[in-house]
N, C-alpha and C positions, 0 to 999 in steps of 0.2 A: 609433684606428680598429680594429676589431671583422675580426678576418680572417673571410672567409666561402670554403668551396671552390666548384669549379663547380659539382658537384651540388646543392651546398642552395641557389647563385642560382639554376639552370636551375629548381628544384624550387618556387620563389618567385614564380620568373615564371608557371610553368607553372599555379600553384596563383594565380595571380590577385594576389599580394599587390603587386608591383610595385613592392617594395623591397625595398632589401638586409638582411638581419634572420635571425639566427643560428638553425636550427631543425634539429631531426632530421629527417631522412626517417620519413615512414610505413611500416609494413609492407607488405608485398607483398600482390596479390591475386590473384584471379582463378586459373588455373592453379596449382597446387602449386610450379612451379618458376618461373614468372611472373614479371618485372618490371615487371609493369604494375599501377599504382597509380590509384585511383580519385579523382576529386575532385569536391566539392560543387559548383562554378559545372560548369554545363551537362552535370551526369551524365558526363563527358570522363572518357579514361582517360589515364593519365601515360605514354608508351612512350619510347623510346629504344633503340639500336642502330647498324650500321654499312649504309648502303644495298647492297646486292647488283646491282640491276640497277634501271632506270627506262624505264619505258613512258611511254605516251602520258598518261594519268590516274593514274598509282601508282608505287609507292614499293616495293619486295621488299624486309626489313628483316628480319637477323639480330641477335641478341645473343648474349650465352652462355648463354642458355637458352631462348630462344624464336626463328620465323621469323615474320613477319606482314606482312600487306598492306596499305598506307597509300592509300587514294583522297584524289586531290589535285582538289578541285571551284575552279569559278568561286570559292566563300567564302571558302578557305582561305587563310589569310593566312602566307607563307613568307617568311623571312629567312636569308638567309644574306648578312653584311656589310651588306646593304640590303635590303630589300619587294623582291623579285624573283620570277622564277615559276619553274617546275616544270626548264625550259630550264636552269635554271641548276646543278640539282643532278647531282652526279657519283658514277660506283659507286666508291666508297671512301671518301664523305665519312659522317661520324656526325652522327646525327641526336637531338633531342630533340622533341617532339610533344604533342599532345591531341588526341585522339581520339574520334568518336562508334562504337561496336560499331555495323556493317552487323546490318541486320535478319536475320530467319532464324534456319537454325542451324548457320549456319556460322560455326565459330569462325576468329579470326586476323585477323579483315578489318574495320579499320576507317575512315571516312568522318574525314582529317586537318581539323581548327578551326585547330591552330595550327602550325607545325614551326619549327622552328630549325635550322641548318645549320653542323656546324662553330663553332658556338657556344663560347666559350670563356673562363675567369675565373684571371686570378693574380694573385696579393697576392705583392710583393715588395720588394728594395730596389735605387734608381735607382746602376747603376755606373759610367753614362756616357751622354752622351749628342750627338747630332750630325746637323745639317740636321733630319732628318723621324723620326731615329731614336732610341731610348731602349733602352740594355740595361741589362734587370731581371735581378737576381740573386734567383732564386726558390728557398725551401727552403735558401736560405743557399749557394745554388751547392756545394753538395757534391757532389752526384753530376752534374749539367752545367754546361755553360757557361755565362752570362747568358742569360736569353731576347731577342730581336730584337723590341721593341715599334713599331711605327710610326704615327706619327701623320699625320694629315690635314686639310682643312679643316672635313670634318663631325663631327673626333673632339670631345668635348665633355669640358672638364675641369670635375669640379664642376657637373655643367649646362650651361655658360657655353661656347659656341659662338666660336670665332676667337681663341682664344688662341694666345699666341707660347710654343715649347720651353722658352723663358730662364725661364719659371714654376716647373721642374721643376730640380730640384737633384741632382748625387751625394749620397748619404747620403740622400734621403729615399724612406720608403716609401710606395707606390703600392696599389692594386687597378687592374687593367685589364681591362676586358673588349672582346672584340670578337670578330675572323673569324679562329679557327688553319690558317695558311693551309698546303698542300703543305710550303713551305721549312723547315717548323716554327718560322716565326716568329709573331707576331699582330698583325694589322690593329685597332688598336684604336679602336672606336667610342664611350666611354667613359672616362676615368681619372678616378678617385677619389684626394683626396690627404687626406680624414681631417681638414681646415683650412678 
Protein backbone atom coordinates (compact mmCIF):
# COMPACT_ATOMS: atom_id res chain seq x y z
CA UNK A 1 0.00 0.00 0.00
CA UNK A 2 1.15 3.43 -1.39
CA UNK A 3 1.41 5.88 1.93
CA UNK A 4 -0.39 9.08 1.01
CA UNK A 5 -0.27 12.21 3.59
CA UNK A 6 -3.40 14.26 4.45
CA UNK A 7 -2.65 17.00 2.22
CA UNK A 8 -2.48 15.06 -1.00
CA UNK A 9 -5.87 13.01 0.15
CA UNK A 10 -7.56 16.29 1.22
CA UNK A 11 -6.08 17.70 -2.22
CA UNK A 12 -7.68 14.54 -4.24
CA UNK A 13 -10.79 14.85 -2.78
CA UNK A 14 -10.90 18.37 -3.18
CA UNK A 15 -9.83 18.14 -6.84
CA UNK A 16 -12.55 15.75 -7.64
CA UNK A 17 -10.48 12.64 -8.16
CA UNK A 18 -12.12 10.59 -5.32
CA UNK A 19 -9.36 8.28 -4.69
CA UNK A 20 -6.37 7.72 -3.00
CA UNK A 21 -3.47 8.31 -5.75
CA UNK A 22 -0.05 9.66 -5.01
CA UNK A 23 0.25 13.34 -6.55
CA UNK A 24 2.03 16.71 -5.85
CA UNK A 25 0.26 19.63 -4.86
CA UNK A 26 0.01 22.33 -7.41
CA UNK A 27 1.45 25.68 -6.95
CA UNK A 28 -0.13 28.41 -5.29
CA UNK A 29 -2.24 31.12 -6.84
CA UNK A 30 -3.99 33.92 -6.64
CA UNK A 31 -2.37 36.29 -4.15
CA UNK A 32 1.56 36.26 -3.91
CA UNK A 33 1.44 34.80 -0.55
CA UNK A 34 -1.87 32.72 -1.15
CA UNK A 35 -2.84 29.22 -0.51
CA UNK A 36 -5.42 29.04 -2.57
CA UNK A 37 -5.31 26.82 -5.31
CA UNK A 38 -7.43 26.70 -8.36
CA UNK A 39 -9.19 23.77 -9.83
CA UNK A 40 -10.83 22.75 -13.08
CA UNK A 41 -14.22 21.10 -11.87
CA UNK A 42 -16.47 24.29 -11.19
CA UNK A 43 -13.79 27.19 -11.51
CA UNK A 44 -13.51 26.31 -7.17
CA UNK A 45 -10.77 27.45 -5.44
CA UNK A 46 -8.75 24.86 -2.96
CA UNK A 47 -8.75 27.02 0.63
CA UNK A 48 -7.79 25.66 3.95
CA UNK A 49 -7.09 27.16 7.35
CA UNK A 50 -8.15 27.25 11.02
CA UNK A 51 -11.80 28.79 11.69
CA UNK A 52 -11.72 32.00 13.90
CA UNK A 53 -15.12 32.61 14.50
CA UNK A 54 -18.84 31.49 12.88
CA UNK A 55 -21.72 33.46 12.19
CA UNK A 56 -24.93 32.75 11.08
CA UNK A 57 -23.94 32.05 6.95
CA UNK A 58 -19.89 31.94 7.34
CA UNK A 59 -16.96 30.76 8.14
CA UNK A 60 -13.88 33.71 9.39
CA UNK A 61 -10.90 31.59 8.20
CA UNK A 62 -7.05 32.32 8.90
CA UNK A 63 -3.94 30.56 7.74
CA UNK A 64 -0.42 31.50 7.74
CA UNK A 65 -0.96 33.61 5.20
CA UNK A 66 -4.00 34.65 4.38
CA UNK A 67 -7.68 35.62 6.43
CA UNK A 68 -10.85 34.96 4.20
CA UNK A 69 -14.53 34.61 4.46
CA UNK A 70 -16.43 31.29 3.67
CA UNK A 71 -20.26 31.72 2.86
CA UNK A 72 -22.11 28.59 3.94
CA UNK A 73 -25.49 28.36 1.50
CA UNK A 74 -28.44 25.87 1.43
CA UNK A 75 -25.81 24.02 -1.39
CA UNK A 76 -22.91 23.51 0.42
CA UNK A 77 -22.31 20.34 1.42
CA UNK A 78 -20.13 20.19 4.90
CA UNK A 79 -18.63 17.20 6.69
CA UNK A 80 -17.15 16.92 9.59
CA UNK A 81 -17.27 13.07 10.91
CA UNK A 82 -20.73 13.08 8.89
CA UNK A 83 -22.91 15.63 6.22
CA UNK A 84 -23.71 17.98 9.00
CA UNK A 85 -24.43 21.70 9.04
CA UNK A 86 -22.94 24.90 9.75
CA UNK A 87 -24.16 24.26 13.85
CA UNK A 88 -21.86 21.91 14.02
CA UNK A 89 -18.50 23.73 13.28
CA UNK A 90 -16.29 25.25 16.01
CA UNK A 91 -13.68 28.25 16.44
CA UNK A 92 -10.67 26.26 16.55
CA UNK A 93 -11.43 23.44 14.31
CA UNK A 94 -9.28 23.34 10.67
CA UNK A 95 -10.97 23.39 7.80
CA UNK A 96 -10.27 22.20 4.13
CA UNK A 97 -12.97 23.69 1.32
CA UNK A 98 -13.93 24.63 -2.30
CA UNK A 99 -14.80 27.49 -3.07
CA UNK A 100 -16.72 29.87 -5.72
CA UNK A 101 -14.91 33.87 -5.46
CA UNK A 102 -18.12 36.11 -4.41
CA UNK A 103 -18.71 38.49 -7.14
CA UNK A 104 -17.30 42.08 -7.23
CA UNK A 105 -14.25 43.17 -6.16
CA UNK A 106 -13.93 42.20 -3.16
CA UNK A 107 -11.31 40.03 -2.51
CA UNK A 108 -11.27 37.05 0.44
CA UNK A 109 -14.93 36.12 0.30
CA UNK A 110 -15.88 33.09 -1.01
CA UNK A 111 -19.42 31.36 -1.69
CA UNK A 112 -18.09 27.33 0.22
CA UNK A 113 -19.36 24.06 -2.58
CA UNK A 114 -17.60 21.86 -0.40
CA UNK A 115 -15.76 22.06 3.27
CA UNK A 116 -14.34 19.35 5.40
CA UNK A 117 -13.91 19.65 9.10
CA UNK A 118 -11.23 18.38 11.08
CA UNK A 119 -10.60 16.14 8.27
CA UNK A 120 -7.76 13.85 8.83
CA UNK A 121 -5.38 10.96 7.18
CA UNK A 122 -2.60 8.51 8.90
CA UNK A 123 -0.73 5.75 7.42
CA UNK A 124 0.59 3.64 10.30
CA UNK A 125 1.32 0.54 12.14
CA UNK A 126 -1.47 -1.31 14.26
CA UNK A 127 0.28 -1.73 18.18
CA UNK A 128 -2.79 -2.78 19.84
CA UNK A 129 -5.82 -2.96 19.74
CA UNK A 130 -9.19 -3.13 22.18
CA UNK A 131 -13.29 -2.99 22.21
CA UNK A 132 -13.69 -0.02 19.60
CA UNK A 133 -10.05 1.08 19.79
CA UNK A 134 -6.90 0.76 17.72
CA UNK A 135 -3.54 2.34 18.62
CA UNK A 136 -1.53 3.28 15.36
CA UNK A 137 1.97 3.87 15.73
CA UNK A 138 2.45 6.59 13.23
CA UNK A 139 5.96 7.86 11.77
CA UNK A 140 7.37 4.92 13.67
CA UNK A 141 6.13 6.39 17.03
CA UNK A 142 9.35 8.37 17.56
CA UNK A 143 8.53 11.35 18.52
CA UNK A 144 4.69 10.40 20.01
CA UNK A 145 2.79 7.88 21.53
CA UNK A 146 0.47 5.59 19.29
CA UNK A 147 -2.35 7.52 17.90
CA UNK A 148 -6.04 6.50 19.52
CA UNK A 149 -7.98 5.32 16.35
CA UNK A 150 -11.53 4.42 17.02
CA UNK A 151 -13.88 2.68 15.26
CA UNK A 152 -17.64 2.39 14.80
CA UNK A 153 -20.50 0.98 13.06
CA UNK A 154 -20.33 3.35 10.12
CA UNK A 155 -16.47 3.00 10.01
CA UNK A 156 -15.79 1.08 6.66
CA UNK A 157 -12.83 -1.18 6.31
CA UNK A 158 -11.92 -1.63 2.72
CA UNK A 159 -15.45 -0.32 1.70
CA UNK A 160 -17.05 -3.04 3.63
CA UNK A 161 -19.37 -1.77 6.18
CA UNK A 162 -19.86 -3.90 9.80
CA UNK A 163 -16.83 -5.41 10.26
CA UNK A 164 -15.56 -6.86 13.44
CA UNK A 165 -11.87 -5.22 15.13
CA UNK A 166 -10.59 -9.13 15.08
CA UNK A 167 -9.92 -8.10 11.12
CA UNK A 168 -7.08 -5.86 12.20
CA UNK A 169 -3.97 -7.40 13.52
CA UNK A 170 -0.72 -5.88 15.67
CA UNK A 171 1.98 -5.62 13.20
CA UNK A 172 -0.11 -4.56 10.40
CA UNK A 173 -0.14 -1.42 8.57
CA UNK A 174 -3.18 0.79 8.15
CA UNK A 175 -4.20 4.30 6.39
CA UNK A 176 -7.15 5.71 8.48
CA UNK A 177 -8.95 8.45 7.70
CA UNK A 178 -11.76 10.11 9.58
CA UNK A 179 -12.70 13.21 12.43
CA UNK A 180 -9.35 14.41 14.50
CA UNK A 181 -11.13 14.81 17.18
CA UNK A 182 -10.29 17.67 20.44
CA UNK A 183 -8.53 14.55 22.58
CA UNK A 184 -6.11 14.18 19.68
CA UNK A 185 -7.36 11.08 18.78
CA UNK A 186 -9.24 10.04 15.33
CA UNK A 187 -12.73 8.88 14.77
CA UNK A 188 -12.07 6.93 11.95
CA UNK A 189 -14.64 6.84 9.12
CA UNK A 190 -12.44 4.85 6.86
CA UNK A 191 -9.47 2.16 7.15
CA UNK A 192 -7.50 1.00 4.53
CA UNK A 193 -5.56 -2.22 4.95
CA UNK A 194 -3.75 -2.39 1.41
CA UNK A 195 -5.33 -6.43 1.09
Amino acid sequence: MSRISRREFLMQVALGAGVLAMSKMPGSIGRSTSTLISTAEEKTIFLEGVVVYVEHDRLEVKNEETAFTLFVTPKTRLWKGTITSLEAVESGDYIFARGLPKGGIIEGEFEATKIWVNIANFYGMIVDREDNRISLCVNGCTSTAPLPVYVNADTLLNEKRGFNLSALTAGQYIQALGLYQKDGSLLATRIFTGS
